[in-house]
C-alpha positions in Angstrom: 361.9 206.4 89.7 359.6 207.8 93.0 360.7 209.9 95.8 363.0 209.0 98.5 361.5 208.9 101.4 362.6 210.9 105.1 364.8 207.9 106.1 365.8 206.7 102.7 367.3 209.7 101.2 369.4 210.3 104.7 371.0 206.9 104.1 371.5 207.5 100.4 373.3 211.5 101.2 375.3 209.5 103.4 376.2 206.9 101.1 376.7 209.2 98.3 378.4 212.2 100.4 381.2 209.3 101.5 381.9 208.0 98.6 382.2 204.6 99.7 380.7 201.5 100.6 379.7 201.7 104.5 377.4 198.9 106.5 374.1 200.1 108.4 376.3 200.7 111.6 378.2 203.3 109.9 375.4 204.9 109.0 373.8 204.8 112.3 376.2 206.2 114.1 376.6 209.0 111.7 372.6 209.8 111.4 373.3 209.4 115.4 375.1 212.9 116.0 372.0 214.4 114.9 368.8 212.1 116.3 368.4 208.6 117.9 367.5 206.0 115.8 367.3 202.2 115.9 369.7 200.0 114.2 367.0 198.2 113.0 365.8 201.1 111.5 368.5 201.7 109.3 369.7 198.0 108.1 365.5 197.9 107.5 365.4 201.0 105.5 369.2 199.5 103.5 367.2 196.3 102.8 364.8 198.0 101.3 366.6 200.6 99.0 368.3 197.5 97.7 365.3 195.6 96.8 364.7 198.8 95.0 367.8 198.5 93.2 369.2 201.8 94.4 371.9 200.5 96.6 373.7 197.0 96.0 375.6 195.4 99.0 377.9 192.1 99.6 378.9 190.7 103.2 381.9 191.3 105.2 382.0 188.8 107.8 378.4 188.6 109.3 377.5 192.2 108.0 376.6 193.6 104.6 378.2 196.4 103.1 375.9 199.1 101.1 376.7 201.1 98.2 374.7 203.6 95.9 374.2 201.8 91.9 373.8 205.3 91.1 375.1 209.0 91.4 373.3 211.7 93.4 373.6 213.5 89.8 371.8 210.4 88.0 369.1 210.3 90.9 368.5 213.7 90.3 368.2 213.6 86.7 365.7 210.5 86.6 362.9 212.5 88.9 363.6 215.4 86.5 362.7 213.2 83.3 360.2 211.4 85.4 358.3 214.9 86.1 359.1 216.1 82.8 358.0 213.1 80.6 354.7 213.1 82.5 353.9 216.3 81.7 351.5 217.0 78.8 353.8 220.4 77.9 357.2 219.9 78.4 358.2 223.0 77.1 355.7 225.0 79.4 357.6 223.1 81.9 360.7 223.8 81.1 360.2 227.6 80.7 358.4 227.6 84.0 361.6 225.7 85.3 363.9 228.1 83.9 362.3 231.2 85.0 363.3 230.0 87.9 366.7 229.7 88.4 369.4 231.4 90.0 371.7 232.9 88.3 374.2 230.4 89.6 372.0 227.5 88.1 371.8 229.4 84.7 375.5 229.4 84.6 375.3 225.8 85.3 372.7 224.7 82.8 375.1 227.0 80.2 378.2 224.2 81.1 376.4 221.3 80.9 375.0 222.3 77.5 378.3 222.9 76.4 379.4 219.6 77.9 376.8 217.6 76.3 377.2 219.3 72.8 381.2 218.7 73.3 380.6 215.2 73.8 377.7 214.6 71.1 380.8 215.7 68.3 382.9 213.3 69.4 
């Protein structure tokens, strides 16, 4: 899975920060309050990102209605095992990774290990 670009990922935060389906006029006039942009713009950048498969939409009257086929959290973890399974030492990689983080993020990483192990006994 590649990058999001500029315009893509401010669609998909949207999208996945609302929690539900929304059309490219909703998103406009959100990404609006911030910075002009053309409507075009944004229904282009939605057609796109659902030829990609990352968003999947259906019509409402004359106007289609987008929503992520993924999590944020899925996203996230499929550029991590992209970088990592590209990588001719992913253990190197995951120290250097570790060494890294935050406090905050070791506590995190702590939880979903326990999560994951929780779940593998069932």
């Amino acid at each position: 899975m590649r990058r999001l670009g500029d315009l893509e990922a401010e669609i998909m935060h949207r999208l996945w920060a609302w929690g539900r389906p929304a059309t490219a006029r909703d998103v406009l006039r959100d990404i609006n309050k911030q910075r002009p942009l053309s409507y075009s713009s944004v229904k282009t950048v939605a057609d796109i990102l659902h030829g990609k498969g990352m968003l999947k939409r259906h019509k409402e009257g004359r106007a289609w209605v987008y929503e992520p086929t993924c999590t944020r959290q899925q996203y996230t973890a499929a550029l991590m095992r992209e970088a990592l399974g590209g990588n001719p030492d992913p253990a190197g990689t995951l120290v250097s990774f570790l060494e890294r983080m935050t406090p905050e993020e070791t506590d995190a990483l702590r939880s979903a290990l326990r999560t994951v192990r929780t779940r593998s006994e069932s």
